[in-house]
C-alpha positions as CSV (number, residue, x, y, z in Angstrom):
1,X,-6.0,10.0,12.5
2,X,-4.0,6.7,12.6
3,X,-2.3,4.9,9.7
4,X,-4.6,2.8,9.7
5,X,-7.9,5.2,8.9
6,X,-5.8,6.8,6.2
7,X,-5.1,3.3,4.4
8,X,-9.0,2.2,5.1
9,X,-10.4,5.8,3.6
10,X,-8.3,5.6,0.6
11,X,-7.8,2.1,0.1
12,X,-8.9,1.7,-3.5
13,X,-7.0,5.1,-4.7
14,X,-4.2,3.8,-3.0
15,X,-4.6,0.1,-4.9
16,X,-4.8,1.9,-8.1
17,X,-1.8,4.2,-7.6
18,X,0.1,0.8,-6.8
19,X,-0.7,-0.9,-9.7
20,X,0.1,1.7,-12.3
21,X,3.2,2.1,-10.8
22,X,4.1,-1.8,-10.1
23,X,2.1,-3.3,-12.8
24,X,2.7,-7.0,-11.8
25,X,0.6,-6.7,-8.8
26,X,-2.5,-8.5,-8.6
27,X,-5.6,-7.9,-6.3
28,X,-4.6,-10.8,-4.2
29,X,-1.4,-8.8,-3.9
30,X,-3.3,-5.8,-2.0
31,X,-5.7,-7.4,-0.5
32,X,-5.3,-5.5,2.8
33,X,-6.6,-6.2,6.6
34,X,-7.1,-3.7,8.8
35,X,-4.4,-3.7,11.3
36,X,-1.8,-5.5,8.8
37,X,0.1,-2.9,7.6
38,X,3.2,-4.5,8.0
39,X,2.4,-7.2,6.3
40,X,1.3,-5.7,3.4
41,X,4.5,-3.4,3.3
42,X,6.4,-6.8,3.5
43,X,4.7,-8.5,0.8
44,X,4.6,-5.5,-1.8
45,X,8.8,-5.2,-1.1
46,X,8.6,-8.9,-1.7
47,X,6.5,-8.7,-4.9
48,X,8.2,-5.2,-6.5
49,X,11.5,-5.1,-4.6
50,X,10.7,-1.6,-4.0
51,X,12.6,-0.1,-0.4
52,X,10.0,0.1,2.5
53,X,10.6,3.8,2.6
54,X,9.2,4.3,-1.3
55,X,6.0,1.6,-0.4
56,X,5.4,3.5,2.8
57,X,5.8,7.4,1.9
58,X,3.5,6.2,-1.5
59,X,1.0,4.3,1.2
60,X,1.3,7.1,3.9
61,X,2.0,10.7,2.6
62,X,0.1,10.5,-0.5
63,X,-3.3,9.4,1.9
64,X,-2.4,12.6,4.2
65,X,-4.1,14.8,1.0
């Protein structure tokens, strides 16, 4: 299963793991595109200053469950 699947099958577990964790995010903030993964990596890192290895393993790991 690609990246991609996992993000689309989990989406709005995923959106509300982000914002309890990163509470100044705003739906415009995850609204997500299939295929854009990198760009919504880059504009999360923008919005929290989290690293790009914490968005990702919260994005990715936590949908392999």
């Amino acid at each position: 299963m690609s990246l991609e699947l996992k993000i689309k099958g989990n989406w709005n577990e995923l959106k509300g793991k982000l914002k309890e964790r990163y509470a100044e995010l705003t739906d415009d903030d995850l609204a997500y595109a299939e295929g854009q993964e990198d760009q919504l990596l880059g504009k999360l890192q923008k919005k929290t200053g989290a690293a790009k290895e914490e968005l990702s393993k919260l994005l990715f790991e936590d949908s392999k469950k």
